[in-house]
N, C-alpha and C positions, 0 to 999 in steps of 0.2 A: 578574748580571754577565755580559756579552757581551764575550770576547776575536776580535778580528777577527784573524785568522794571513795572513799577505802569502803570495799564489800563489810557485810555484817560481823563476817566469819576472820576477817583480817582486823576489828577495830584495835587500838595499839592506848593504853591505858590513859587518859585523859584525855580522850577523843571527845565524849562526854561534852569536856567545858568548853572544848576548844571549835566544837559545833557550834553552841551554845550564843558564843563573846565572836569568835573571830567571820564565822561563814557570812553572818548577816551583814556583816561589813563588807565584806567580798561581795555578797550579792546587790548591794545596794550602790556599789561602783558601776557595777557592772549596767544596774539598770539603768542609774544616770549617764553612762556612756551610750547607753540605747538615744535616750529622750534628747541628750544633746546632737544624737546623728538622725532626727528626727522618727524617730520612732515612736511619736504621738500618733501618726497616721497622715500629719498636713505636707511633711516631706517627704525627703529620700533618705533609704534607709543605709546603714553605715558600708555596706556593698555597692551600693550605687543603683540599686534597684528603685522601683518603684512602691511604693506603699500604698495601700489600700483606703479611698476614703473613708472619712470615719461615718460609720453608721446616722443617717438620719429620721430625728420622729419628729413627726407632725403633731402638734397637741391643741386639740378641737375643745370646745365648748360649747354644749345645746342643751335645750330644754326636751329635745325630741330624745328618745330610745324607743326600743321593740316594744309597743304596747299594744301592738297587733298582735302579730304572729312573725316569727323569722322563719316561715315557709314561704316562699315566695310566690307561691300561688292561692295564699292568702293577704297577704301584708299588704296594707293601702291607706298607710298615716304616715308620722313622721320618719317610720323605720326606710321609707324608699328612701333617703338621703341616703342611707350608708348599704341600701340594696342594690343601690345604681353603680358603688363599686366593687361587689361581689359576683355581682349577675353581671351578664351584657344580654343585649336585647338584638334583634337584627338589624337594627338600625336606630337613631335617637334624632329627635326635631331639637337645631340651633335654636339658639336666641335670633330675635328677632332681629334684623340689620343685618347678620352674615351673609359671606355670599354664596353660600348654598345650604338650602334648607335642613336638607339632613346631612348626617354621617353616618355613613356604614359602619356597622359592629361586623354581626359576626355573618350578615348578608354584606356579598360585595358589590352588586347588580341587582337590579331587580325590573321586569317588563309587564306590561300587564296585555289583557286581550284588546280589543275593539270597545266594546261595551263596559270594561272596565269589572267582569265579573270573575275573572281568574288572574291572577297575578302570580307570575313565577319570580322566585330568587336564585339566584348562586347564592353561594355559600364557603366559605370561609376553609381551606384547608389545612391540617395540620397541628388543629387545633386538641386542647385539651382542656377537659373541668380539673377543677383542684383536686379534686380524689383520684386522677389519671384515668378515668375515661374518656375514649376519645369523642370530639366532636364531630356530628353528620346529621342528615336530613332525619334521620330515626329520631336522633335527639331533641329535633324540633319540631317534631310530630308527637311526638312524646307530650311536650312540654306543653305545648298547647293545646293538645287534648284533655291533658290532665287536670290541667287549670278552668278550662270550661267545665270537663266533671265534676271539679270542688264544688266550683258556683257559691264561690266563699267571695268577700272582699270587693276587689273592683271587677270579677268576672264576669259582669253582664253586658260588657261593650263586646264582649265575644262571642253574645248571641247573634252580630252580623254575619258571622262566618259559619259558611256549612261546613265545610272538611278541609283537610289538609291533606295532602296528596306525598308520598316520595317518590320523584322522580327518579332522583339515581341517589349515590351515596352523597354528593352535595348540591343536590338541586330538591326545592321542593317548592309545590303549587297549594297557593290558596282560595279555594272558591268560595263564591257566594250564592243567593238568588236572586238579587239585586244588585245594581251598581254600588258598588262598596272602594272608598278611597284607602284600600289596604294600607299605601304607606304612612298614614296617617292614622290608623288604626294600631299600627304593629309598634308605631313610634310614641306610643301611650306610657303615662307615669307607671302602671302596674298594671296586672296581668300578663303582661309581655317580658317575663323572665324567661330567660333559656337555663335551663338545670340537667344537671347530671341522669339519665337512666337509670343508674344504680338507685335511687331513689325512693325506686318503684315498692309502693307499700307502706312507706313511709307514712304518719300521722301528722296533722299539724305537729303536735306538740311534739314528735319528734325532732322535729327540728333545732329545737330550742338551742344554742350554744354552735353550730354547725353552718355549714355555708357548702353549696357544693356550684358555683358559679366558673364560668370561664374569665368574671374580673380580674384587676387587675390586684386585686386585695381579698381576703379569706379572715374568719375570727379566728384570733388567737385563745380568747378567754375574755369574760366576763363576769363584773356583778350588777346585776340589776340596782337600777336605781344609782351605780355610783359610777363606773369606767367600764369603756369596753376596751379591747386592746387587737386591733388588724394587725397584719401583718403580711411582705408582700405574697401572692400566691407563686411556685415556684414553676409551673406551666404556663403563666402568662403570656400570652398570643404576640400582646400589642410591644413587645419590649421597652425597658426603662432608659427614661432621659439622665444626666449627670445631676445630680441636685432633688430626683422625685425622692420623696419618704421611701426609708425603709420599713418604718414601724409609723402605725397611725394611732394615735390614744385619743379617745372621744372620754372627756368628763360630763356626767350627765347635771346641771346646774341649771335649776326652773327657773330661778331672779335673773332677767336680762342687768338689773345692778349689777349682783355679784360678777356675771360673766363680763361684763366692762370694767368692772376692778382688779378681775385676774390678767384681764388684757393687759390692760396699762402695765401692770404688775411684772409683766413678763411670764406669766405664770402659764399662760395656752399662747397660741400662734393665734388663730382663728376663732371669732362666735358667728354662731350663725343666729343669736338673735341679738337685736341692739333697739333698746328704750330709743321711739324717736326723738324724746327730750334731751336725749344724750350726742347727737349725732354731730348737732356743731362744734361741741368739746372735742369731738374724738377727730374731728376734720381739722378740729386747730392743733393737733397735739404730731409733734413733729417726726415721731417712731411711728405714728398707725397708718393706714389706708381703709378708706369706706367706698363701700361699694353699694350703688341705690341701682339695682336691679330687677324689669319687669316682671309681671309675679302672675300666674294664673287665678289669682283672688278677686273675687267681687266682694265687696262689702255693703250689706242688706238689710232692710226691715221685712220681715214675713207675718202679712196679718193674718192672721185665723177666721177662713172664708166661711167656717160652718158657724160660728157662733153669732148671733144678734150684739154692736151692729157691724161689725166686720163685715158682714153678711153681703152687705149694701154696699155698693160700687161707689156712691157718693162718699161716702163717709172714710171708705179707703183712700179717696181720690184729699179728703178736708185732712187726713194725716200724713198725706204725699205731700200735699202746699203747706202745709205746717213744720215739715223737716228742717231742721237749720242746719242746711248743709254747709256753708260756709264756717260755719263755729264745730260744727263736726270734723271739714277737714285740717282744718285750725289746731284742733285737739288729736289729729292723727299727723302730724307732722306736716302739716302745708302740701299747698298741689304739688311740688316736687317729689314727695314719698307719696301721697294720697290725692290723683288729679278726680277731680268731679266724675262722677257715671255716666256715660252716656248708654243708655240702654243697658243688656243685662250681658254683654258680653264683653269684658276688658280691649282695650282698643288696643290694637294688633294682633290679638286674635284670629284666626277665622272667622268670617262671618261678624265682626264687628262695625261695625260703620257710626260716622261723625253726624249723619245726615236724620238723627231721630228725637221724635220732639221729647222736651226735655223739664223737669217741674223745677220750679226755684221754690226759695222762702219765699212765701205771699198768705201770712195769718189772714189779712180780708177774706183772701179769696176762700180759704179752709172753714172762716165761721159761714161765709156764705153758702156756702155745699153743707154746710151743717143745718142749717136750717132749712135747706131743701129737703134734707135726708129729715127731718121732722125732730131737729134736736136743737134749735136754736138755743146756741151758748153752752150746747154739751147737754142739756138737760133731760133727762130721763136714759143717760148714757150710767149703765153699771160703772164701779171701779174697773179700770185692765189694767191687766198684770203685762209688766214691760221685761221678758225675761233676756239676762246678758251673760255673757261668758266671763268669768273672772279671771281665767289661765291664758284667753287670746286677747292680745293687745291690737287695740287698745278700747275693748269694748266698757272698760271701767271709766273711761277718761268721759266717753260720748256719749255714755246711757242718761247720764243726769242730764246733759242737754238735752234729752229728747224729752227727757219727763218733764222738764222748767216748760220748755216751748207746748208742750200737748195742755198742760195744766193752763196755761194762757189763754185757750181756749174754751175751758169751765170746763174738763176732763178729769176725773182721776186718777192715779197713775199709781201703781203697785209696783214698787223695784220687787226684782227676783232673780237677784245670784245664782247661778249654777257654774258647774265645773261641765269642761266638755264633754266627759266622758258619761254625762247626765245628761245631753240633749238629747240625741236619741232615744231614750230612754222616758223621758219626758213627754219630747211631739208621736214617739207613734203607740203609746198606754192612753187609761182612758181617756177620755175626750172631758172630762167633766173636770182633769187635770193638769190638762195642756195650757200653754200660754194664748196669751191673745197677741201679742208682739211678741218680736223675735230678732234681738237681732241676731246675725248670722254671716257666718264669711263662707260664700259658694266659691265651688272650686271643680272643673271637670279630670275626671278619670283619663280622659283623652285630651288633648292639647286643642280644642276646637269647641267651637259657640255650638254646634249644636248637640252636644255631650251635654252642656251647661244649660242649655236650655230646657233639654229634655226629662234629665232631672228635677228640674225645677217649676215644670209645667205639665208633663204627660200627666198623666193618669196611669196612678202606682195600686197595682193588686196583685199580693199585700202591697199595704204601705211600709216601704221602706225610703221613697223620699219624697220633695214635694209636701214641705211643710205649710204652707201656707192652704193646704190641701182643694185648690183648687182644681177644678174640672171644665175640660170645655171640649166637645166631640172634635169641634172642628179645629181646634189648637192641635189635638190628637192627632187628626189627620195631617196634617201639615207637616208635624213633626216624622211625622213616619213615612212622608214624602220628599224628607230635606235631604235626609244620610243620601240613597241613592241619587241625585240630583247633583248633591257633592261634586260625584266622581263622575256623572255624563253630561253635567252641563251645570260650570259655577256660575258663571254668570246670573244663572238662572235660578242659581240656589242664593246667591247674596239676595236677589229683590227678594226670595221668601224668608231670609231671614231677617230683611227688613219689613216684609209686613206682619209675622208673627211679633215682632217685639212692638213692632206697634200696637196692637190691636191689646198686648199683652199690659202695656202700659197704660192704655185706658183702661182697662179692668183691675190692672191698679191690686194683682194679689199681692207685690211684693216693690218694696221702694227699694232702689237702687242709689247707694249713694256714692263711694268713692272705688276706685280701681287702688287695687292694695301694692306697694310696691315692698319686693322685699330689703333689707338694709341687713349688710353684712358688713365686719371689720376684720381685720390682721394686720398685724404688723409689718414695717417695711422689710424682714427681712424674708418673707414670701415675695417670691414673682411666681403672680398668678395670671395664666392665660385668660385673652376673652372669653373665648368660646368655652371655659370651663364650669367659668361661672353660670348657671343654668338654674334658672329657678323653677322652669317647666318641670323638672326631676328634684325640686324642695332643698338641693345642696348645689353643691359643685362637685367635679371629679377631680379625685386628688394625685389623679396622674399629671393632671396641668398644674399644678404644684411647683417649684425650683424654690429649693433652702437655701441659704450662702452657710 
């Protein structure tokens, strides 16, 4: 249907009403002859062409936002979920079980020397960042220089690496002085973003609201504290499947409740965090799907070695046997979401192993070590302060078990709430302020035990981690002989990282008790890939996504 509309200069005297009363009726035939020839977008349109599908968004629910920095050569908290679809890195480590370890990003190849001290990559042609600059070996010379110069955030796994080389426009070499397992190093949660050149000068805080990534998603707009709004990038590398989001909205909702109620509700597709009191509901409810995914989390007690009687390896050792681990993982969802510790590195890990001795509940054995330690029945034991995280789950559910079981032992126990964004702030101020327990969820910068270790054991000057502030030369050394070991002989590097956790566990600075697993849910009308699912990178990529 063809409506001809008379020029301004032609209108003929009651045009007026006759716009008014008659056109809209004209127009509204006209539109419902569209929608009946499918011109919703699900068919074919009234030519016999093809129609466009209709736009899709993805609608996420987290308690995480940018509480770092959206620089990405500083960010290294909840913000890497949604920097993992921004950035690409030169390569990302699977989940555990695939059958190959990594996937190439924006390296396609990669070899390394004899010795394991220079690694070369190819590199990805063709590419571009979301600002339209293109991508090459500059850009990731760049990136990774930069990122070590900040020496902000997770940049200190970068102090392995001496320089980086451009080979040609898409080849570049990374050296060391040591045996260094680059692909394991480069496949790390953060510092390992590849960013834009144009950049160059740029401030943390510049960044604020910006994204200059080769992902597969760019910010649209944002408000803190309430939604963020992605959107796809329009130089994306990787190309889109039929069914990936077009638009991705993250709502920022701290109550794992409320984001379970919007679930069910319909009201987001995905949370990425889920009460584990909630999880058999949501597994019987016949619209959701959950997903219990391994999680680079260790879950901990950190005693405070400098104060009396922490101090005292016994007395560590009578609050290691005193743990009620079993009612602890009871209260974090059962061994299916939270399976027991074994040593300090989550099992499948690198460097993890089954084979390391192990402390159960045994109150006997805890008063008797107390009375060795000159305290029989706790006595002349100060109050300690049992400080917990109120914002990470589920250290409210577990803290009161630990105080019931220590107080059993004629101890007494000071709870002390903090939010996270207070620990740090707390364990490395004065000393006369610090807690004496801790608990704590450890987690490495790099996908490997001994990132995790070494944080938690070397000797930090400054102190920025290694709360439990213990010291040992020869822990020291070991550590600093395990990275290169890695990459010239594992073998050789598993038995040391099974004699460091031992020796680490009788000394008893820090109790280890459950390996954390993460629990995510959506709806059925997501198909979501395995391999997308990755909790090594704290989300999933929402390229493995399909909407119906």
């Amino acid at each position: 249907m063809t409506l001809s509309v008379p020029g301004r200069r032609r209108q003929r005297p009651g045009w007026k009403a006759w716009r008014a009363c008659v056109l809209p009726l004209l127009l509204a035939v006209a539109v419902a002859s569209v929608v009946a020839c499918g011109g919703s977008g699900s068919g074919s349109a009234g030519d016999g062409s093809s129609a466009s599908p209709a736009p899709k968004t993805l609608r996420l629910a987290s308690s995480y936002e940018f509480s770092t920095s959206w620089d990405p050569k500083v960010a290294a908290w909840g913000e890497s979920a949604y920097l993992r679809n921004m950035y690409d890195g030169l390569l990302v480590e699977n989940p555990k079980g695939s059958a190959e370890q990594y996937t190439p990003q924006l390296a396609t190849s990669w070899t390394k020397n004899a010795d394991g001290t220079e690694w070369t990559f190819k590199l990805r042609e063709g590419v571009k960042f979301s600002d339209g600059t293109p991508f090459n070996a500059e850009a990731v010379k760049f990136s990774f220089d930069s990122t070590k110069k900040q020496a902000e955030g997770a940049a200190y796994i970068l102090d392995f690496m001496d320089k980086v080389t451009v080979v040609d426009e898409y080849t570049v070499k990374f050296s060391a002085k040591t045996p260094t397992p680059f692909d394991r190093l480069l496949s790390a949660t953060d510092a390992t973003y590849i960013f834009s050149p144009a950049t160059k000068g740029m401030k943390p805080d510049d960044w604020t609201g910006k994204s200059f990534g080769t992902g597969p998603y760019m910010i649209k707009s944002y408000k803190l504290g309430d939604e963020y709004v992605f959107v796809r990038n329009p130089y994306y590398w990787g190309g889109w499947k039929p069914g990936n989001p077009d638009t991705v909205v993250l709502k920022v909702v701290g109550e794992f409740g409320t984001q379970r109620q919007m679930l069910e509700a319909g009201e987001v597709d995905f949370v990425y965090q889920v009460d584990r009191d909630s999880v058999a509901a949501l597994q019987g409810n016949q619209d959701l799907q959950v997903f219990i995914v391994p999680s680079i989390y260790l879950y901990e007690l950190e005693f405070n070695t400098e104060r009396p009687p922490l101090n005292d390896p016994k007395v560590r050792q009578a609050l290691a046997w005193a743990t009620p681990y079993d009612d602890i993982i009871a209260a974090s969802g059962g061994p299916e979401m939270s399976p027991k510790a074994i040593g300090y590195i989550p099992q499948g890990m690198n460097g993890s192993s089954a084979d390391l001795p192990q402390y159960t509940y045994d109150p006997a054995k805890a008063k008797q070590l107390l009375a060795e330690a000159g305290y029989p029945d706790g006595k002349g034991i100060h109050p300690l302060s049992l400080v917990y995280l109120t914002d990470v789950s589920p250290h409210s559910k577990y803290a009161p078990l630990i105080k019931e079981a220590y107080e059993e032992l004629g101890l007494k126990i000071e709870m002390k709430p903090i939010l996270v964004a207070q620990l740090v702030p707390l364990c490395t101020g004065p000393k006369d302020k610090r807690g004496d327990i801790v608990c704590e969820r450890a987690y490495p910068s790099i996908n490997d035990g001994h990132d995790l270790l070494n944080y938690q054991f070397h000797t930090w000057d400054p102190l920025i981690y290694n709360f439990s502030y213990w010291s040992s030369p020869v822990t020291d050394k070991q550590l600093e002989e395990l990275w290169p070991l890695e990459a010239s002989d594992p073998v050789a590097a598993q038995d040391l990282f099974n004699t460091v956790q031992t020796e680490v566990l009788d000394a008893m600075p820090v109790a280890p008790m459950f390996d954390y697993k993460e629990v995510w849910a959506a709806n059925k009308m997501l198909t979501i890939a395995p391999e997308a699912l990755n909790a090594y990178y704290r989300g999933f990529f929402w390229t493995g996504v399909t909407m119906k």
